[in-house]
FIGU-312484 format. One record per residue (C-alpha): residue number from 0; residue in three letters; z negated, y negated, x negated. Coordinates in steps of 0.2 Angstrom, whole numbers, padded with zeros to 4 digits, always signed. Example, Ala and Ser with C-alpha at 12.3 -4.5 7.8 and 13.67 -1.06 7.14 Angstrom:
REM FIGU-312484
0|ALA|-0039|+0022|-0062
1|SER|-0036|+0005|-0068
This chain:
REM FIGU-312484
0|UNK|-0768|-0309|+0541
1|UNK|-0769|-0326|+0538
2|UNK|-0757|-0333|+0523
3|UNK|-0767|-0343|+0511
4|UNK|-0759|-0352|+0498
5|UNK|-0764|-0339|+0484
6|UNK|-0756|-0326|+0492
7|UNK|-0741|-0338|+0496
8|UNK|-0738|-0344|+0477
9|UNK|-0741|-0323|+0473
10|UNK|-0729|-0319|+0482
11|UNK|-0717|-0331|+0479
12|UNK|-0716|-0328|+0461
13|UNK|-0717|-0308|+0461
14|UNK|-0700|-0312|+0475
15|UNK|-0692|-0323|+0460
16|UNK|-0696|-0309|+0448
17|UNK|-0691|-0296|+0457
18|UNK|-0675|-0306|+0460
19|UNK|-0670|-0312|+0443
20|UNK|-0675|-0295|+0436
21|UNK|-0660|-0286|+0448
22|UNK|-0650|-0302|+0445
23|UNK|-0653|-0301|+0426
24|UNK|-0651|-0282|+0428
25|UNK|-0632|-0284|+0436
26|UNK|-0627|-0299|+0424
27|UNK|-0631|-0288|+0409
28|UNK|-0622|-0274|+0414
29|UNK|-0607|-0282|+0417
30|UNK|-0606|-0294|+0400
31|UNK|-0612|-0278|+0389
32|UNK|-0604|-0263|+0399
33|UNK|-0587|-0263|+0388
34|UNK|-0596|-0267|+0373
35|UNK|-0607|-0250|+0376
36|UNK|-0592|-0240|+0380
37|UNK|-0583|-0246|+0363
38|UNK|-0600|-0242|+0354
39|UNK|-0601|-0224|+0362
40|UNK|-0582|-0221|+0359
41|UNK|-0583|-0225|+0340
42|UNK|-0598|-0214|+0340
43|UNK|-0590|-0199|+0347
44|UNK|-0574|-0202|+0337
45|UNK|-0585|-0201|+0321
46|UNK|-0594|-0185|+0328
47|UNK|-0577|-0177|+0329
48|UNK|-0571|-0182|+0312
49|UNK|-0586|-0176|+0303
50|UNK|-0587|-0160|+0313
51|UNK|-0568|-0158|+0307
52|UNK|-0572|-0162|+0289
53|UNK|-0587|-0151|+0289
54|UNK|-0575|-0136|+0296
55|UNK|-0561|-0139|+0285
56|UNK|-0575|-0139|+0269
57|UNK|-0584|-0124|+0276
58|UNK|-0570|-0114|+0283
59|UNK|-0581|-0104|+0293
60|UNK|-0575|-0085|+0300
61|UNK|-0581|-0087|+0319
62|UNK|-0573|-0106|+0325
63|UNK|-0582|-0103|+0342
64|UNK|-0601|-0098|+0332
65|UNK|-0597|-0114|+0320
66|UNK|-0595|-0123|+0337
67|UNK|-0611|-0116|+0344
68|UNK|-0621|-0121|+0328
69|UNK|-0613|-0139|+0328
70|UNK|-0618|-0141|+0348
71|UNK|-0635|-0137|+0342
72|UNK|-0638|-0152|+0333
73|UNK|-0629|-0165|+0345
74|UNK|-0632|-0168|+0362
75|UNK|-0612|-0172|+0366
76|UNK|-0605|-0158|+0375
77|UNK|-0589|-0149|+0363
78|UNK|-0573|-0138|+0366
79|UNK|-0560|-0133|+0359
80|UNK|-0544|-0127|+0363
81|UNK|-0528|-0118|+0358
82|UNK|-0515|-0112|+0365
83|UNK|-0519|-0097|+0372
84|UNK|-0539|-0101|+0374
85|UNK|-0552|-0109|+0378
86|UNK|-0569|-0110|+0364
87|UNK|-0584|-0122|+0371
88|UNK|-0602|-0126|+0368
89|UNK|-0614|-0121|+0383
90|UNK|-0616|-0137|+0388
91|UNK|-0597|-0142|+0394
92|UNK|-0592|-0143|+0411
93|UNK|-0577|-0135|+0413
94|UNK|-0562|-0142|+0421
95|UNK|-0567|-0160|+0414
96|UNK|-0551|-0158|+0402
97|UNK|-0535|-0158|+0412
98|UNK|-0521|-0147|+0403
99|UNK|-0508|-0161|+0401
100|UNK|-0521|-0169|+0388
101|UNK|-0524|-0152|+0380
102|UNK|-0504|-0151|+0376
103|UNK|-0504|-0168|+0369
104|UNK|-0520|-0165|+0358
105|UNK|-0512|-0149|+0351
106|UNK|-0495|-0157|+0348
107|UNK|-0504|-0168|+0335
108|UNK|-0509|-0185|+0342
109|UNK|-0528|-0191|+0348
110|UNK|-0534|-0195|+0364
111|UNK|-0542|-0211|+0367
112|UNK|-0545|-0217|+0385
113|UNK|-0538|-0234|+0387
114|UNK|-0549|-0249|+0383
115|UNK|-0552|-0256|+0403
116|UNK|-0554|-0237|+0407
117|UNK|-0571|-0226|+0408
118|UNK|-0573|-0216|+0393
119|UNK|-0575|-0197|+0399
120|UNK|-0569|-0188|+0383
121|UNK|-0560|-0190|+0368
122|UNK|-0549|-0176|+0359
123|UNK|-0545|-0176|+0339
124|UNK|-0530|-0161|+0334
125|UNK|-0536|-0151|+0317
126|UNK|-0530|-0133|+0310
127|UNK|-0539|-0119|+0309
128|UNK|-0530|-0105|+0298
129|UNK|-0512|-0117|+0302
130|UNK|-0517|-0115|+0318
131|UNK|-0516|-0130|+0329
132|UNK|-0533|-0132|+0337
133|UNK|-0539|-0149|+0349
134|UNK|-0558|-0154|+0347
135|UNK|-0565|-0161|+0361
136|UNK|-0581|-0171|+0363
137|UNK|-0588|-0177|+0379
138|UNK|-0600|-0193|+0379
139|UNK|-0618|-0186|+0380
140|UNK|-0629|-0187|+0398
141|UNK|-0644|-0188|+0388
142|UNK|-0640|-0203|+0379
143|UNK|-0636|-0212|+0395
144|UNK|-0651|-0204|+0403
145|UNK|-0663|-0209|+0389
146|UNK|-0657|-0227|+0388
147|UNK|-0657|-0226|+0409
148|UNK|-0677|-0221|+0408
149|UNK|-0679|-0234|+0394
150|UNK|-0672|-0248|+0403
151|UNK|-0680|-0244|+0420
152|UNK|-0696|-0242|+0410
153|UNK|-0694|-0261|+0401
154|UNK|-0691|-0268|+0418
155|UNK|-0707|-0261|+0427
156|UNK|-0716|-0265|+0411
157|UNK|-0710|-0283|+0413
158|UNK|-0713|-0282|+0433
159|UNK|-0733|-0277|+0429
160|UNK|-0735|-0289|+0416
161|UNK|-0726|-0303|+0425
162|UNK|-0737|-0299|+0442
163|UNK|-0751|-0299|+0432
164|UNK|-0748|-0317|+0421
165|UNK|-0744|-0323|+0439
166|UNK|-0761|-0316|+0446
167|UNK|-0769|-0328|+0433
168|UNK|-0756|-0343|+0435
169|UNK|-0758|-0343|+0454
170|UNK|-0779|-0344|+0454
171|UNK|-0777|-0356|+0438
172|UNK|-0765|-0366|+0451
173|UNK|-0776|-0365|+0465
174|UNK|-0790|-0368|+0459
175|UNK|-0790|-0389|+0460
176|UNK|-0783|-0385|+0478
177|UNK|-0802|-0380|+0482
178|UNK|-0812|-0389|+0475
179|UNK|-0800|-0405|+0482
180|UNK|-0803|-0397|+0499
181|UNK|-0823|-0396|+0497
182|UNK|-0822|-0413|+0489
183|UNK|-0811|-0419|+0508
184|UNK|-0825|-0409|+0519
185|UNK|-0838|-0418|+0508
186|UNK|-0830|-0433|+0511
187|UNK|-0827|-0434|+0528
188|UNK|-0846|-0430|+0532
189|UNK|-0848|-0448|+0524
190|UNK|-0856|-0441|+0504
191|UNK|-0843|-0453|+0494
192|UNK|-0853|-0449|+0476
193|UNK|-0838|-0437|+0472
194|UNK|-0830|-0433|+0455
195|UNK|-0817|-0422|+0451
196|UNK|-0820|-0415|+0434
197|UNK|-0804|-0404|+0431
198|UNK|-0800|-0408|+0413
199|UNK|-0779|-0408|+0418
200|UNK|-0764|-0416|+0412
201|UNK|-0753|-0411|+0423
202|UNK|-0750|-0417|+0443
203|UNK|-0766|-0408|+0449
204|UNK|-0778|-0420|+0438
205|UNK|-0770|-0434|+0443
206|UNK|-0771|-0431|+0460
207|UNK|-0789|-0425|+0457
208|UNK|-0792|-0443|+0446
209|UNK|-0783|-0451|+0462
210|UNK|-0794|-0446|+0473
211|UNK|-0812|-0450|+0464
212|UNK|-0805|-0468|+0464
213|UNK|-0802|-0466|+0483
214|UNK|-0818|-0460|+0486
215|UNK|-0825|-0473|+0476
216|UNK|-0817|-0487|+0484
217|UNK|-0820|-0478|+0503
218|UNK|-0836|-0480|+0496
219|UNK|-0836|-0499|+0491
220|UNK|-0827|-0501|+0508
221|UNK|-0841|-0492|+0519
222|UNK|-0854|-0504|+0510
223|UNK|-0845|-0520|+0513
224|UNK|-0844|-0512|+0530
225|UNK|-0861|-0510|+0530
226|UNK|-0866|-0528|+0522
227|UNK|-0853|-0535|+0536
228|UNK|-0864|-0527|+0550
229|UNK|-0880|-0532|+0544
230|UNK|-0875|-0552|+0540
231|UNK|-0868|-0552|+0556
232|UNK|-0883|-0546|+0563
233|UNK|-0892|-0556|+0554
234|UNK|-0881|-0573|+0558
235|UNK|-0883|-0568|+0577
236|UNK|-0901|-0563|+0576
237|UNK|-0909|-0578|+0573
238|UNK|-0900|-0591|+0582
239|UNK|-0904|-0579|+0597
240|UNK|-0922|-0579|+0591
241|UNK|-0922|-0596|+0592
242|UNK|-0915|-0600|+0608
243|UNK|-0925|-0587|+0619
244|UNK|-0941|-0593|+0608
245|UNK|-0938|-0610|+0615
246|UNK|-0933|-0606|+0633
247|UNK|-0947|-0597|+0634
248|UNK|-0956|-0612|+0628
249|UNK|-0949|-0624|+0639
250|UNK|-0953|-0610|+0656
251|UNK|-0972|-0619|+0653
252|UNK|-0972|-0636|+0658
253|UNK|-0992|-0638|+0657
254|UNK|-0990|-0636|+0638
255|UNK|-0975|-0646|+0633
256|UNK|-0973|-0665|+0636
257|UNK|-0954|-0671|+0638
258|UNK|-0953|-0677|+0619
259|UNK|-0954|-0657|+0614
260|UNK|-0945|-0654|+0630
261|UNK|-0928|-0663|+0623
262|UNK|-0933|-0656|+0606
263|UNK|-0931|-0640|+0610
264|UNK|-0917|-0641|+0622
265|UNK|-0907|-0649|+0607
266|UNK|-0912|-0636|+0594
267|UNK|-0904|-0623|+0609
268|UNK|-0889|-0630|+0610
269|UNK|-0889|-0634|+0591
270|UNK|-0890|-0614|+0589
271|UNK|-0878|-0611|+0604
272|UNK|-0864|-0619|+0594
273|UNK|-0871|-0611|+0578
274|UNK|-0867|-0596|+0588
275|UNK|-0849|-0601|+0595
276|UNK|-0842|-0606|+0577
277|UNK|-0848|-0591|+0571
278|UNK|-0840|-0581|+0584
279|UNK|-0826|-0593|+0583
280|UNK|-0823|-0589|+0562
281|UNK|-0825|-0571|+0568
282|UNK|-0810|-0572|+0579
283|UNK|-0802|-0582|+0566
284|UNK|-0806|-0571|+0550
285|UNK|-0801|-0556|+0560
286|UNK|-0783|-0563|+0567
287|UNK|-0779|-0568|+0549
288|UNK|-0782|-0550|+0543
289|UNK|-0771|-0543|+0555
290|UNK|-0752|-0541|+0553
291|UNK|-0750|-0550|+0569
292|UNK|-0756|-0565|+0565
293|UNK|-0744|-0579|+0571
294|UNK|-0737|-0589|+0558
295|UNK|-0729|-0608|+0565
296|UNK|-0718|-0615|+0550
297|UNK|-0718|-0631|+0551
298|UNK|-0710|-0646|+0535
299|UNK|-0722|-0659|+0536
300|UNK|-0730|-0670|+0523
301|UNK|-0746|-0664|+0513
302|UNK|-0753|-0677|+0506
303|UNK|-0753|-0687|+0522
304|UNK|-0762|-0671|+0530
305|UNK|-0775|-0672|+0516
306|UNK|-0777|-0690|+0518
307|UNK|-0779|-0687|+0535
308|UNK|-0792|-0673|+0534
309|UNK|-0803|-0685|+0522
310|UNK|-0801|-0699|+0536
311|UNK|-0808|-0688|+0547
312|UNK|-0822|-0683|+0536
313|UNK|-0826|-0699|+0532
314|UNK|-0844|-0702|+0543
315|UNK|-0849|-0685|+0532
316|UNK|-0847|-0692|+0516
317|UNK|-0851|-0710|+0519
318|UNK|-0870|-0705|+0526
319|UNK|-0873|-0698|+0510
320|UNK|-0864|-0714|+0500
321|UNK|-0850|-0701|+0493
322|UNK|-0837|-0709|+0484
323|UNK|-0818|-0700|+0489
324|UNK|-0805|-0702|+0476
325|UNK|-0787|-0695|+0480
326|UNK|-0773|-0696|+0469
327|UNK|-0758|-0690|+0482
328|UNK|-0740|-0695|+0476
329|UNK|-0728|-0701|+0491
330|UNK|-0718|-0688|+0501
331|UNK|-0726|-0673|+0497
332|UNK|-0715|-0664|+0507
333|UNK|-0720|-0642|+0512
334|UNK|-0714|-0630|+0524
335|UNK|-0732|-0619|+0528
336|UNK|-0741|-0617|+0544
337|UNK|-0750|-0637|+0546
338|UNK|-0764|-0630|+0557
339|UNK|-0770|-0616|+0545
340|UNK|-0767|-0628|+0529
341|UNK|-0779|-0640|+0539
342|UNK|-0791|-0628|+0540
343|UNK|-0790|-0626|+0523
344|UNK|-0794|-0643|+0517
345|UNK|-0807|-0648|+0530
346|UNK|-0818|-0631|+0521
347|UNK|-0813|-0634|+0505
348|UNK|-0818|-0654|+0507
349|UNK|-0834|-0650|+0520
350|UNK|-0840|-0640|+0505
351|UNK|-0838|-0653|+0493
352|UNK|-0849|-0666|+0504
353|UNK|-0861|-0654|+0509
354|UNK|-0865|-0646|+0489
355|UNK|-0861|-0665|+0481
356|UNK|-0880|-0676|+0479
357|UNK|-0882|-0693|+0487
358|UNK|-0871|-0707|+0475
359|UNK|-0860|-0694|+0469
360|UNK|-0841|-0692|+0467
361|UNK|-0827|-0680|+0473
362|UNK|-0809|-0681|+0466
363|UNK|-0792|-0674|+0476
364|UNK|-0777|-0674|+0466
365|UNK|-0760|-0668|+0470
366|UNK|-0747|-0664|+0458
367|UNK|-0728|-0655|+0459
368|UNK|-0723|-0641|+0445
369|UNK|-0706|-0632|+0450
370|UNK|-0707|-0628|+0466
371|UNK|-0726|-0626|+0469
372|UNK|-0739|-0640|+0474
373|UNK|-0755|-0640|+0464
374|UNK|-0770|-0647|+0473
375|UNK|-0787|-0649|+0463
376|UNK|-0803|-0654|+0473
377|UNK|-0819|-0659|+0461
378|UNK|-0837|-0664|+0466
379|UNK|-0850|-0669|+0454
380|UNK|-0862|-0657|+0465
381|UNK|-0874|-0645|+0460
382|UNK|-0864|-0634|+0453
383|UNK|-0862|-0612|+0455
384|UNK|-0869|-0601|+0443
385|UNK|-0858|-0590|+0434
386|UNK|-0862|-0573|+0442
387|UNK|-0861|-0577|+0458
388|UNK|-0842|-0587|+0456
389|UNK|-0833|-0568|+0460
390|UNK|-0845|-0568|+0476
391|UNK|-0841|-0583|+0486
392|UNK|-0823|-0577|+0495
393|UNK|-0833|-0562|+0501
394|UNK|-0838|-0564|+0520
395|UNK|-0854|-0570|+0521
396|UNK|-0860|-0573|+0505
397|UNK|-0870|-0589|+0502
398|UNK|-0876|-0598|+0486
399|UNK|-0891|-0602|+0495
400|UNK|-0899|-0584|+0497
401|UNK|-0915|-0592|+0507
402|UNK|-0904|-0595|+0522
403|UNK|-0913|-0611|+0524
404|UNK|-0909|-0628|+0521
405|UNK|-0892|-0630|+0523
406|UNK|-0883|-0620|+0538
407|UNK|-0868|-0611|+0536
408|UNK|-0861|-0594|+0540
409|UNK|-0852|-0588|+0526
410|UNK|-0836|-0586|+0531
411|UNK|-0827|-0603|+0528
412|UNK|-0822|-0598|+0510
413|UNK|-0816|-0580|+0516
414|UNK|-0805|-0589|+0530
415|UNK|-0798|-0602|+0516
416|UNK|-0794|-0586|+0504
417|UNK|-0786|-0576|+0517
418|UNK|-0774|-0593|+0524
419|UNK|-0767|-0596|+0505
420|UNK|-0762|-0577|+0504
421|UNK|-0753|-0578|+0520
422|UNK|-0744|-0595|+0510
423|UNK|-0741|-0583|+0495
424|UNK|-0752|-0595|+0487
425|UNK|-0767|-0594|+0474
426|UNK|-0786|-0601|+0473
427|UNK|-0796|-0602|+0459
428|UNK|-0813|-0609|+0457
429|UNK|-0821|-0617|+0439
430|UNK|-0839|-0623|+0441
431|UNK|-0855|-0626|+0430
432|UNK|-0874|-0628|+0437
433|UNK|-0877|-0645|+0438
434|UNK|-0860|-0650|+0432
435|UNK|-0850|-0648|+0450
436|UNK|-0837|-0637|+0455
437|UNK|-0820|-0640|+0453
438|UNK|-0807|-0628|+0465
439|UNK|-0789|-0628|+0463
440|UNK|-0777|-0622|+0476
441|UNK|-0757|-0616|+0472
442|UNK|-0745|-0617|+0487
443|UNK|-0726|-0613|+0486
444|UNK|-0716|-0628|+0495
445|UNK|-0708|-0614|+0504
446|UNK|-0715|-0599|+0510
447|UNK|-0702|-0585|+0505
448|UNK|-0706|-0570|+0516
């Protein structure tokens, strides 16, 4: 029969109180055994005397009818001897009084057992018509029977209820356990709408609140993957479109004259490189998510590889009669990877021109706090509205939801996020609609990893 965990946690706890019952059980006899033996002794002893002070009141005729009527109302076998005889109650066992005892009772002394020793009977001298008589009492079976039955009785009382209490623990304890495993079936056939509504302080509602959040962000996850799928889709279907719409074209000579003919041989390759960068960002996005991603530290100078990057982006700007102001101090000295931070400000700066009007401005400015580098890039372009500030690290989100106009694939702000991570840097972007954007970048002088 297959073990489930109900049965498992059942039987466990019926084994640890069946355990701590007998260990409980052992204990207590051994701490209270002397204890009970004293309390029996004193009991007896106190049988004896009054039995001799009700003789010695009553002087009855017949000492072995007194005897006989005394047994009847205690459950402590009784005998008494004399010199020459012998006069106990029916229930004594003979021979449990040996005769060395008898002589020293009837020569006047008592007999109690030693302390440490088991008490099997006690012996008290009296007189009886000046004769010397020895009483003695036996410590009573029923007694021990009776509290034998009553302890045995407590402990199968305890053993019921306690199995019982379990019975009810264990489901209450199991409980979560299943409804956590439907929940994992559910959500491994893909239904992430789960909520665990266990109403639990303890470690089993907080694994059961854990878990909602998982499958709330496994589904968050599947629908990025999900949006990445269909952008990419999207981003390769229509330059494809394009290019076999015009090769198709261009299979038609008697309908095309060479002016569309190099038109549309330029719009192919136009697309074929749209598709290479965005197969190359691709490659590039992915590489910098991995943990393999090589790292080359290098020291070099920042601000001359900023200065460097806007002197390379200078027929950009200067078509659209952009004015660059940079505000770099000398020997801006950082140890980072130079070819990923190059990356980073070509985006950043390609961004800038392509959001930024005709006739309009964009400021760099580099400034040192403690041991970090603070790099602020501000257009006076048109601007991101607020709700969509938190949207544009995320892979292929665009400002521009058309599509149209200005071409892009949506990744170069994902790419410029994930670089400045692996630099243990920050990015923060502040922008109004037709105000311009501002973005500033944190990097550490040294990498610690």
């Amino acid at each position: 029969m297959r073990k489930t965990l109900y049965v498992r946690v059942v039987l466990t706890f019926l084994a640890a109180i069946l355990i701590a019952i007998v260990a409980s059980t052992l204990i207590g006899l051994a701490l209270f055994e002397n204890e009970l033996d004293h309390l029996q002794r004193d009991e007896i002893v106190l049988l004896g005397e009054n039995i001799i002070h009700v003789y010695e009141q009553t002087t009855p005729a017949n000492l072995a009818s007194f005897m006989q009527s005394i047994s009847k109302i205690t459950s402590n076998p009784i005998c008494v001897y004399s010199d020459s005889e012998e006069i106990c109650a029916p229930r004594q066992a003979t021979g449990r009084i040996p005769p060395e005892t008898v002589r020293i009772v009837l020569s006047g002394e008592r007999y109690l057992p030693a302390a440490d020793a088991d008490l099997a009977f006690i012996g008290l001298p009296f007189q009886e018509k000046a004769k010397s008589r020895a009483l003695f009492l036996l410590p009573s079976s029923k007694n021990e029977d009776t509290i034998t039955r009553l302890f045995l009785t407590v402990l199968l009382l305890v053993l019921i209820t306690g199995s019982m209490c379990i019975l009810i623990a264990a489901r209450y304890l199991v409980q979560p356990i299943k409804a956590l495993t439907q929940a994992t079936k559910q959500l491994a056939k893909g239904h992430y709408d789960i909520e665990l509504k266990l109403n639990r302080k303890d470690e089993l509602g907080t694994l059961a609140n854990s878990f909602t959040e998982m499958a709330g962000e496994l589904k968050q996850l599947e629908k990025m993957r999900q949006d990445f799928v269909s952008n990419v889709s999207h981003e390769i279907q229509t330059p494809l479109t394009s290019i076999s719409g015009f090769a198709k074209a261009l299979k038609y000579d008697q309908l095309i004259n060479e002016q569309n003919r190099s038109r549309y041989l330029d719009i192919i390759l136009m697309e074929s490189e749209r598709l290479s960068r965005l197969s190359e960002h691709l490659l590039k996005l992915a590489s910098l998510e991995s943990e393999h991603h090589p790292f080359a530290a290098s020291t070099f100078h920042l601000d001359e590889q900023i200065r460097l990057v806007v002197v390379a982006s200078e027929p950009l700007w200067s078509a659209k009669d952009i004015r660059v102001d940079l505000n770099l101090p000398v020997a801006a000295k950082i140890t980072a990877d130079a070819d990923q931070l190059n990356q980073v400000w070509t985006n950043l700066l390609g961004n800038s021109i392509k959001f930024t009007p005709e006739g309009g401005t964009i400021r760099i400015e580099l400034t040192k706090h403690g041991n970090k580098y603070f790099v602020n890039i501000t257009d006076s372009g048109i601007g991101i509205p607020p709700n969509e500030l938190s949207h544009i690290f995320v892979r292929f989100y665009k400002t521009d939801r058309s599509r149209t106009g200005r071409k892009g694939s949506g990744l170069g702000l994902a790419i410029v996020k994930r670089i400045i991570v692996l630099h243990h840097g920050s990015i923060d972007v502040q922008s109004a609609v037709g105000e311009g954007t501002t973005i500033k970048v944190t990097l550490p002088i040294l990498r610690n990893d």
